[in-house]
C-alpha positions as CSV (number, residue, x, y, z in Angstrom):
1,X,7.9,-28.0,-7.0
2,X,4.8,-25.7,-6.3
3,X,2.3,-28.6,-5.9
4,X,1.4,-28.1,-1.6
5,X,1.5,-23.9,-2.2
6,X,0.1,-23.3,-5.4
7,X,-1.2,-24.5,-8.9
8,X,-0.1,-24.0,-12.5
9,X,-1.7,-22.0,-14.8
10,X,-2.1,-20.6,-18.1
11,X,0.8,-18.4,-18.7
12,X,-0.5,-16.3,-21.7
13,X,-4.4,-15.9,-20.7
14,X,-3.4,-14.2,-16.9
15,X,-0.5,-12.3,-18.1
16,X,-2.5,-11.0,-20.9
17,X,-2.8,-7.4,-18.9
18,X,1.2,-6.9,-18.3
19,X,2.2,-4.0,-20.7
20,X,5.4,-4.5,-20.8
21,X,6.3,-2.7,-24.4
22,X,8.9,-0.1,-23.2
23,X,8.1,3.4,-23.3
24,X,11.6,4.4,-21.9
25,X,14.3,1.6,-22.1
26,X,15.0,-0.1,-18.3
27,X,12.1,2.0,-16.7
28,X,9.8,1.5,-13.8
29,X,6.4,1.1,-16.1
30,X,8.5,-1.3,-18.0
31,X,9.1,-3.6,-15.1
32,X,6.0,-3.1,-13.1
33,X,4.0,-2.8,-15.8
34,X,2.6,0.4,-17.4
35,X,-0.7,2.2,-15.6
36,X,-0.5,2.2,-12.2
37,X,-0.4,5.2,-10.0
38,X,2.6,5.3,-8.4
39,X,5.3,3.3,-8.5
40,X,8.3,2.1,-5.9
41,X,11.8,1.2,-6.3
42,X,13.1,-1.4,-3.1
43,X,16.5,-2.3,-2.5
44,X,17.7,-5.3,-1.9
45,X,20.1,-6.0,1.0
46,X,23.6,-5.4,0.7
47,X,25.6,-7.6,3.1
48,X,28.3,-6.6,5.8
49,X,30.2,-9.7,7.5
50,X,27.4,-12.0,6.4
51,X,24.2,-10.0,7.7
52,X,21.8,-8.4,5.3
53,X,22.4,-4.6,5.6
54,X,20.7,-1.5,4.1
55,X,22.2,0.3,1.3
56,X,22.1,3.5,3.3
57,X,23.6,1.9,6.7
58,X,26.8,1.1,4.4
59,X,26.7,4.5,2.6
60,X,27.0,6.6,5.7
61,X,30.6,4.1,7.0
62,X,32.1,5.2,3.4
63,X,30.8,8.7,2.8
64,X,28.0,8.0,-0.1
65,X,24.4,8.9,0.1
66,X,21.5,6.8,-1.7
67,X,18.7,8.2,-3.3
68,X,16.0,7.0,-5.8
69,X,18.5,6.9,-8.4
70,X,21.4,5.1,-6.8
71,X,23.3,2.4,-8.0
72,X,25.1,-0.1,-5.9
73,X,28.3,0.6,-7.8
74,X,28.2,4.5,-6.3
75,X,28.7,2.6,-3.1
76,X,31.2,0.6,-4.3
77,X,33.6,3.5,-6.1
78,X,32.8,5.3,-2.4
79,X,34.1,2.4,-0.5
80,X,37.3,1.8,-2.5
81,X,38.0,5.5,-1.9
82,X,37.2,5.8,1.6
83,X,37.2,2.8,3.4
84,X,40.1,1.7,5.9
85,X,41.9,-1.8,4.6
86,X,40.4,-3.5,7.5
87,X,36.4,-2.0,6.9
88,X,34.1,-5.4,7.3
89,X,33.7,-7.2,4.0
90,X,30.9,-5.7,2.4
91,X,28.8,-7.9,0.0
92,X,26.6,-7.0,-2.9
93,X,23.1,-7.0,-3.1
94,X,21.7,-10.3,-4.8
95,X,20.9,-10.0,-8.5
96,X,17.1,-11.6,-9.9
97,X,16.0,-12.2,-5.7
98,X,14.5,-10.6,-2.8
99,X,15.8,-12.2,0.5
100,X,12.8,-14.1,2.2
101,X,12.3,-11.9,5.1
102,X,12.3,-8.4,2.3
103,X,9.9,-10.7,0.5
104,X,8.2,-11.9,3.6
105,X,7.3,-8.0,4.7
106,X,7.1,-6.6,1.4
107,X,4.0,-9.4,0.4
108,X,2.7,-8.6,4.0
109,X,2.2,-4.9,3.3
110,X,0.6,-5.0,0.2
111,X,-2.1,-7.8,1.3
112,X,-4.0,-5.0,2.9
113,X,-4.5,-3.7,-0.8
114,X,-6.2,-5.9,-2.8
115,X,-9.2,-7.8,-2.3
116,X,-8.4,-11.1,-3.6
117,X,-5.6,-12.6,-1.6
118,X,-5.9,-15.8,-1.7
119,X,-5.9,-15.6,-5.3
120,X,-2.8,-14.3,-6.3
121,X,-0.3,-15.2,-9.7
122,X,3.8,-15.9,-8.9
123,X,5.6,-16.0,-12.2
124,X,9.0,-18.0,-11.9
125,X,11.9,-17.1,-14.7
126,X,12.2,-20.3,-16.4
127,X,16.3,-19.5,-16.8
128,X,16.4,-20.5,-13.3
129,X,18.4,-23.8,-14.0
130,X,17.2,-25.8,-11.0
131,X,13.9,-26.0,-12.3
132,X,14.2,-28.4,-15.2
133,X,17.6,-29.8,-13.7
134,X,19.9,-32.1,-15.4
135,X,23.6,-33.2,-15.9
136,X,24.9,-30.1,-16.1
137,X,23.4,-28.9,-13.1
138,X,24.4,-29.0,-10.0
139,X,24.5,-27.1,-6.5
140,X,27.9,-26.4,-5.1
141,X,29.3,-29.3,-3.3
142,X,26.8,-31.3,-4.1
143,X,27.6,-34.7,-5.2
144,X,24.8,-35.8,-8.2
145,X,23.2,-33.6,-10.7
146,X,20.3,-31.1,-10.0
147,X,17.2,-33.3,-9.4
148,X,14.5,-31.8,-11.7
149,X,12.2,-29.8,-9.6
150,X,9.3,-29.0,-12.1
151,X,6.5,-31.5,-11.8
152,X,5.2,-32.8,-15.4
153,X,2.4,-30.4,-15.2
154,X,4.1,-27.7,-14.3
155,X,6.7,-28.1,-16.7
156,X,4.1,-28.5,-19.4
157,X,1.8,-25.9,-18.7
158,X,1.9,-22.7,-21.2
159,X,4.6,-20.4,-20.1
160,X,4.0,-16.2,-19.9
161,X,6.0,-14.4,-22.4
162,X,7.3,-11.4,-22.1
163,X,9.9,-9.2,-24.2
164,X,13.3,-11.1,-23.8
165,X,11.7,-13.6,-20.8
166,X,9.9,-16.2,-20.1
167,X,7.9,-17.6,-16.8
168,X,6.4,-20.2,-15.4
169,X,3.1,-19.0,-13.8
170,X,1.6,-20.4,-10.9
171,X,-1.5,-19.5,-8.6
172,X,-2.2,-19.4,-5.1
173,X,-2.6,-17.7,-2.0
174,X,-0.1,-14.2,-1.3
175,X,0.6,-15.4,2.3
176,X,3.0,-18.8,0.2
177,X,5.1,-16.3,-1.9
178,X,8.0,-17.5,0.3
179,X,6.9,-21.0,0.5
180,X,6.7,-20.7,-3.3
181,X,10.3,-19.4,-3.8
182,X,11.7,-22.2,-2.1
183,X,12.6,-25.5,-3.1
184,X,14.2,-27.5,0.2
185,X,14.6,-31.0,-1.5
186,X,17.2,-33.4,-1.0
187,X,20.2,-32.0,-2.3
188,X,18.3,-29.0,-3.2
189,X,17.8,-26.1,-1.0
190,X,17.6,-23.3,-3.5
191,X,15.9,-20.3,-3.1
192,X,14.5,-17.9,-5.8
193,X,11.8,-14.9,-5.3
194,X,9.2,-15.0,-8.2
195,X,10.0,-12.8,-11.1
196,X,6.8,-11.2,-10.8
197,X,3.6,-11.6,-8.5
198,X,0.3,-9.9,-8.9
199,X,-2.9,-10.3,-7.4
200,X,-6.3,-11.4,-9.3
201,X,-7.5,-8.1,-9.0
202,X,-4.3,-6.2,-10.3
203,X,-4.6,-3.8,-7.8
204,X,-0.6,-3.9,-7.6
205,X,2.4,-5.7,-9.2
206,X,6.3,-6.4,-7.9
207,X,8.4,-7.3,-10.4
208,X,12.2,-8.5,-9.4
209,X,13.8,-8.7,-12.7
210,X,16.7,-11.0,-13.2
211,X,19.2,-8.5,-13.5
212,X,18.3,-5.5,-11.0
213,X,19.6,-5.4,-7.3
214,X,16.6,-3.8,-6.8
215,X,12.6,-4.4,-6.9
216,X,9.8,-2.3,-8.3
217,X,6.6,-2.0,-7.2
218,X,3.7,-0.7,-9.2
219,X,0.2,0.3,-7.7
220,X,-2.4,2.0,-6.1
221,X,-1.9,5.4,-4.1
222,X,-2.2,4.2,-0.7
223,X,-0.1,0.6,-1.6
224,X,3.2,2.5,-2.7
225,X,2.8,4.7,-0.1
226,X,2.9,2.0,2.4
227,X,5.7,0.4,0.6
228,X,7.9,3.5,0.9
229,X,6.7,4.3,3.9
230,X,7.6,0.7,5.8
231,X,10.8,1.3,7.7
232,X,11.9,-2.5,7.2
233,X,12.0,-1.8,3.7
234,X,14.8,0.6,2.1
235,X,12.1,1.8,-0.9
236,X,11.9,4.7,-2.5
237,X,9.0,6.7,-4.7
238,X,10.4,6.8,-8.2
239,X,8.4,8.0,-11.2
240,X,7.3,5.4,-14.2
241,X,10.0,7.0,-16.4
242,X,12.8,6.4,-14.1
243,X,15.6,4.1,-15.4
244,X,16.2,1.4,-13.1
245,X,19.7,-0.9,-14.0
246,X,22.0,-2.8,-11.6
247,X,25.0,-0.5,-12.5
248,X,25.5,2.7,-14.1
C-alpha cells in the first residue's frame, strides 16, 4: 500500500520513546505522548449539506459556544433544542480521521519545526479492515471482497504496540502524510489519516486516536503555537491533563 511514499519499519525500536502510560485517563499527554511543552487539541470538521464546516460556524446557527473542552454532543443537544425543522442537515465530525485538506495544512505547519522532514514515522491502526482485506470485507457497493492492501513486507514487519492498540509503522517524507493515508486502488478508494505521525527528531507528535473527533498535538512552544494560531485550523491550547473523549 505505502511502497511509492514510504517504507516499513520496525514498530517497537522507533516507537520506543511514546509514553503512553496514562497519568490521567483519556488525556492530552496520553495521546500525544507525555513531555512536550505544550499541547493542542484540533477539531475535526463537522459537516453542513455535505461541506466540511467548523464546530464554531455551526455553534453560533444553534446558540452553543465551543471551547477547549467541548464535545460535539453539546452541539448536538443545542441543535435539537434550537434549530428550526428545516436547519441544513448537519453531519458529525469523522471519528479515528482527519480530512485530507485539515491533514494537508496541519503537516504543512509543523514542517517548519523540526529539522528532519524527510524523515518522518506514520503509524497506521492495524483495526483498519482494508488493510489486511478479505471475505468479509468489503466497500459499500462494491461488488468483490476488499483486495488486501498490505504488501508482504509491510504486513510482516513488527508492529508498534501501544496500551489497547496496535500500528503498522511506516517511514518517509512529512510532505506524503496524505499520499500515505490513501489507498485509490481498484475497488478501493479508502482514505484513513495515520494514527500517529512524528518526526525523527521528535520535536512534535499528532496523534488522531480511533475514537476522538478531535486531534491532539503535542510539542514545542513555537509549534503549538502555530497550530492554535492557524486560522484554517479550529485548535485550541489545552493543558496535558485535559480529558479529551468523543462524547461526554
Amino acid at each position: 500500500m505505502w511502497e511509492a511514499w514510504a517504507v516499513p519499519v520496525d514498530g517497537p525500536q522507533v516507537g520506543r520513546w511514546l509514553d503512553r502510560e496514562p497519568r490521567t485517563p483519556l488525556s492530552a499527554s496520553t495521546y500525544a505522548p507525555a513531555g512536550f511543552a505544550r499541547y493542542a487539541r484540533v477539531l475535526h470538521p463537522a459537516t453542513v449539506l455535505g461541506r466540511p464546516t467548523r464546530w464554531a460556524d455551526v455553534a453560533q446557527e444553534v446558540g452553543a459556544t465551543i471551547t477547549a473542552a467541548s464535545h460535539w454532543s453539546d452541539v448536538e443537544r443545542a441543535a435539537g433544542l434550537a434549530a428550526p425543522a428545516d436547519a441544513p442537515r448537519i453531519g458529525p465530525p469523522d471519528l479515528g480521521v482527519l480530512p485530507p485538506e485539515t491533514l494537508a495544512l496541519l503537516v504543512d505547519v509543523l514542517a517548519d519545526h523540526t529539522a528532519t522532514p524527510e524523515a518522518c514515522c506514520f503509524a497506521f491502526w492495524a483495526g483498519w479492515a482494508h488493510l489486511r482485506g478479505g471475505p468479509a470485507v468489503a466497500p459499500l457497493g462494491a461488488s468483490s471482497p476488499q483486495v488486501r492492501t498490505l504488501t508482504a513486507e509491510e504486513r510482516d514487519a513488527p508492529t508498534l504496540h501501544l496500551p489497547g492498540r496496535e500500528y503498522h509503522v511506516v517511514r518517509g517524507a512529512l510532505r506524503s502524510a496524505v499520499a500515505t493515508a490513501r489507498d485509490d486502488g481498484a475497488d478501493a478508494g479508502w482514505y484513513r489519516s495515520p494514527s500517529l505521525i512524528w518526526p525523527q527528531d521528535r520535536q512534535w507528535c499528532i496523534s488522531t486516536e480511533v475514537d476522538l473527533d478531535s486531534t491532539v498535538v503535542g510539542g514545542t512552544e513555537s509549534a503549538v503555537g502555530d497550530v492554535v494560531g492557524c486560522g484554517g485550523l479550529e485548535g485550541f491550547e489545552v493543558g496535558p491533563e485535559q480529558q479529551i473523549a468523543a462524547y461526554a
